[in-house]
LUMZA-116668 format. One record per residue: x, y, z of N, C-alpha, C in turn. Coordinates in steps of 0.001 Angstrom, whole numbers, plus 500000, padded with zeros to 6 digits. Atoms other than C-alpha are relative to their C-alpha. Example, Ala and Ser with C-alpha at 12.3 -4.5 7.8 and 13.67 -1.06 7.14 Angstrom:
<dopas>
((500890, 498810, 500000), (512300, 495500, 507800), (500900, 501200, 500000))
((499180, 498810, 499940), (513670, 498940, 507140), (499230, 501090, 500730))
</dopas>
This chain:
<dopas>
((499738, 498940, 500946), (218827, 821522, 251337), (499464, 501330, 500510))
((500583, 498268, 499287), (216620, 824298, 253052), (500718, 500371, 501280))
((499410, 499424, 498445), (218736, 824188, 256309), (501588, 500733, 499140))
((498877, 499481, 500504), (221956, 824947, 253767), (499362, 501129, 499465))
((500700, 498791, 500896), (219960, 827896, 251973), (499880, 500924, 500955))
((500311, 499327, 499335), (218866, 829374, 255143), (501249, 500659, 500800))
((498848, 499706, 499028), (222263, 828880, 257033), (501005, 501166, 498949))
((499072, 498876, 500673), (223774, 830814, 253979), (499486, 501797, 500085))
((500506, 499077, 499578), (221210, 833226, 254170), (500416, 500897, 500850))
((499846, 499416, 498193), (222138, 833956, 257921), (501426, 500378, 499881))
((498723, 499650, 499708), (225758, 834203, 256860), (500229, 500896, 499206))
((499962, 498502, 501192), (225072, 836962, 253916), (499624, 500886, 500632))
((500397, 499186, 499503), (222891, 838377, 256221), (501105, 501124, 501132))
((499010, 500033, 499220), (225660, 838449, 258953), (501200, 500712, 499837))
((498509, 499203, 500261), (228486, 839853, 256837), (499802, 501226, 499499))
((500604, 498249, 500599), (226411, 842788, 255518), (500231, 500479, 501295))
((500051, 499063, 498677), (225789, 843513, 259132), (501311, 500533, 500423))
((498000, 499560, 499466), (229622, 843578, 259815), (500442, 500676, 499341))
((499016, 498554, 500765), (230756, 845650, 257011), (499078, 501147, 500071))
((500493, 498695, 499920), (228082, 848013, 257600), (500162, 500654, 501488))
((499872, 499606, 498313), (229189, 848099, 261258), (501452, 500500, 500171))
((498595, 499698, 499989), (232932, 848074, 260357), (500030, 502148, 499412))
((499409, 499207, 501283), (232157, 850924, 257527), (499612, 501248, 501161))
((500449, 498788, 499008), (230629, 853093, 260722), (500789, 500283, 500796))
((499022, 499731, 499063), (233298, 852641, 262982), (500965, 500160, 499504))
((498629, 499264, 500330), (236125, 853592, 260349), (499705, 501646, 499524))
((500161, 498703, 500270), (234045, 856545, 259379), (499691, 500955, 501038))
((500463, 499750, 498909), (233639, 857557, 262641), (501336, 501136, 500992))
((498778, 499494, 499677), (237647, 857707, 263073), (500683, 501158, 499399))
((499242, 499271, 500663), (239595, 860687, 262662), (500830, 500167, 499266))
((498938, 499990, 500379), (242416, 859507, 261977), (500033, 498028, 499679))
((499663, 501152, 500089), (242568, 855957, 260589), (501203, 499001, 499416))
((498645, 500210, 499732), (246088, 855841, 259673), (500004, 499398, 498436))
((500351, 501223, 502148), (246397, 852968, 256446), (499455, 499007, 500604))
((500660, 500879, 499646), (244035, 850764, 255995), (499817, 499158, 498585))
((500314, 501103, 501084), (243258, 847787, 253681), (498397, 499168, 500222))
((501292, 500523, 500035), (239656, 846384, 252872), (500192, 498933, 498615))
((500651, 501345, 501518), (239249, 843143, 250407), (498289, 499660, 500082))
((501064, 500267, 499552), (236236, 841999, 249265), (499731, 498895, 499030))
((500095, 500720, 500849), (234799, 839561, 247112), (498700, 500362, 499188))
((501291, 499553, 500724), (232280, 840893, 244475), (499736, 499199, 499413))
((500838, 501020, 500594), (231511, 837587, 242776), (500689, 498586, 500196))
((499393, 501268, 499661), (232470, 833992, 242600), (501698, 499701, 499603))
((498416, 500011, 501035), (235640, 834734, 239964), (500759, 501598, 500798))
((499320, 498622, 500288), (236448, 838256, 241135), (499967, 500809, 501400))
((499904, 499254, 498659), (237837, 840117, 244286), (500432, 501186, 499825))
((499578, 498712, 500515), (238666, 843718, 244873), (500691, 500537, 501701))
((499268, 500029, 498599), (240568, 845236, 247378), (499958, 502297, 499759))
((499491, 499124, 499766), (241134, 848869, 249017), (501187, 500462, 500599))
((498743, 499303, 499044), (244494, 850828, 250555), (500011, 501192, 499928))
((499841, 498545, 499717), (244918, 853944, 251801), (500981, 500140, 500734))
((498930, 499491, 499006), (247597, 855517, 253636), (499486, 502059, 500279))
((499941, 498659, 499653), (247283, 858994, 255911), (501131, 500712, 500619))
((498759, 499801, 499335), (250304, 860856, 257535), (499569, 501200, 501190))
((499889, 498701, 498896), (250668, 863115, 260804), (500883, 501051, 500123))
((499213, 499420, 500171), (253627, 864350, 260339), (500433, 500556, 498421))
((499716, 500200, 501187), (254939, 866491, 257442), (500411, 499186, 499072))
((499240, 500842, 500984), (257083, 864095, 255586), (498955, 498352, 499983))
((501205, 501528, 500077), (254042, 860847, 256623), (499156, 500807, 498612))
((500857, 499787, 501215), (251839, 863510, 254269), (500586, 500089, 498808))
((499701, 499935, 501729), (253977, 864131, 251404), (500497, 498894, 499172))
((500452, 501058, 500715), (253182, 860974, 249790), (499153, 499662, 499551))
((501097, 500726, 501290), (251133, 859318, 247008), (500318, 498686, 499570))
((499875, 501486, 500547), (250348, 856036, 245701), (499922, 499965, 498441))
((500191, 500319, 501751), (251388, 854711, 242176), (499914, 498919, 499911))
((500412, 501301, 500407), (250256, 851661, 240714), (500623, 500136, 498803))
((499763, 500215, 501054), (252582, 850586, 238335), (500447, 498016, 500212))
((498885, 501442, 501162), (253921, 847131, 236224), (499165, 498835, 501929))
((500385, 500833, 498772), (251621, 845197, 239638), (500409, 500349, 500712))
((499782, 499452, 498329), (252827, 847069, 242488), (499579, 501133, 500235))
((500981, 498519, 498903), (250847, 849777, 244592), (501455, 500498, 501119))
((499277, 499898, 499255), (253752, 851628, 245884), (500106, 501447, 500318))
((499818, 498667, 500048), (254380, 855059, 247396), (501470, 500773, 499706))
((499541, 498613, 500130), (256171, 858436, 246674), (499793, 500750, 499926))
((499923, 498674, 499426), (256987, 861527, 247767), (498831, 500845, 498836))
((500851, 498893, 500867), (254446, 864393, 246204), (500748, 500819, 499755))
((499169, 498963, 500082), (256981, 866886, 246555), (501417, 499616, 500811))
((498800, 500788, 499516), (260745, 864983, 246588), (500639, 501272, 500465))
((499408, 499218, 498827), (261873, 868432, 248239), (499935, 500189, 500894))
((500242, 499739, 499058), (260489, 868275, 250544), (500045, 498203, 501286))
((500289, 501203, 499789), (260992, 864729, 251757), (501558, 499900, 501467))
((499127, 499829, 498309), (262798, 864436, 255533), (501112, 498653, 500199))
((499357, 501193, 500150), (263339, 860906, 255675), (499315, 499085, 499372))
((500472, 500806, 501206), (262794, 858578, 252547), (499867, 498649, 500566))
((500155, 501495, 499574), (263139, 855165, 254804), (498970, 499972, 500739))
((500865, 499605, 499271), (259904, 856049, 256681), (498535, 500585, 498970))
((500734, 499929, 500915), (257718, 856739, 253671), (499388, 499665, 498809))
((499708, 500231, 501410), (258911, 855362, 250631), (500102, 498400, 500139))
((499967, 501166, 499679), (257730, 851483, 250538), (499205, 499184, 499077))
((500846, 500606, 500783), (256286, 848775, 248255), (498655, 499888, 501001))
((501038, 499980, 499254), (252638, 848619, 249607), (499351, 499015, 499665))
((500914, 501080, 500729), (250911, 845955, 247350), (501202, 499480, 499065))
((499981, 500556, 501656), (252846, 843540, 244957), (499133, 498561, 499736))
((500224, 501234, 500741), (251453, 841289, 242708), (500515, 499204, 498978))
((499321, 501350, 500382), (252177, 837902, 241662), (498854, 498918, 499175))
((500671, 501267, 500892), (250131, 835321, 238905), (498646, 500225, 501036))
((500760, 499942, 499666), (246820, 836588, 240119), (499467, 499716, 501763))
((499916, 499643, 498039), (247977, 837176, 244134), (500057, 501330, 500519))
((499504, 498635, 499807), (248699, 840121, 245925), (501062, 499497, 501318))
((498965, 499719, 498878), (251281, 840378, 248642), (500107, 501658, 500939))
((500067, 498510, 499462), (250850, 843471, 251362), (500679, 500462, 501005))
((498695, 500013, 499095), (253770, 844694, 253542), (500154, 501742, 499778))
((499208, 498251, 499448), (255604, 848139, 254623), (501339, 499603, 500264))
((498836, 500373, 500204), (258938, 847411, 253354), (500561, 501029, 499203))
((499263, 499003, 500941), (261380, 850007, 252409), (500403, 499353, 498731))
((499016, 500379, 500803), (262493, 850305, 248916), (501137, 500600, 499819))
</dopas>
């Protein structure tokens, strides 16, 4: 029982070290493009991040909406929008307490 306590120990210890090593080397980047982070904050309950950045005009003029279970983007300013198959994409759906994460035009 103390070698399972300790070995968990070493593996809490272990994953702090990694997300505090990950969280230095994405803050580090200029440009980190989209990114996704899950995590698990308790035994019942996970949480997740997404981001998206753009280089080009028409990559920036986009925003994320979360509606009806899907995290999806659109345009900030639809006048300004170049090409809609290159921007405009479900990003997150969810399903009976899943998620699903893809870059699929809608």
């Amino acid at each position: 029982m103390l070698y399972i306590m300790s070995s968990m120990r070493f593996m809490i210890t272990e994953a702090q070290r990694l997300a505090e090593h990950n969280l230095k080397t994405l803050s580090e980047n200029d440009y980190p493009g989209r990114g996704i982070v899950l995590g698990r904050f308790d035994q019942d309950h996970w949480g997740g991040l997404y981001w998206i950045m753009g280089r080009s005009p028409n990559s920036r003029n986009r925003c994320l909406r979360y509606e009806n279970e899907i995290l999806r983007t659109e345009p900030a300013d639809p006048a300004l929008v170049e090409d809609p198959s290159l921007i405009l994409y479900n990003a997150i759906l969810g399903l009976n307490n899943a998620a699903t994460l893809y870059n699929q035009s809608t």
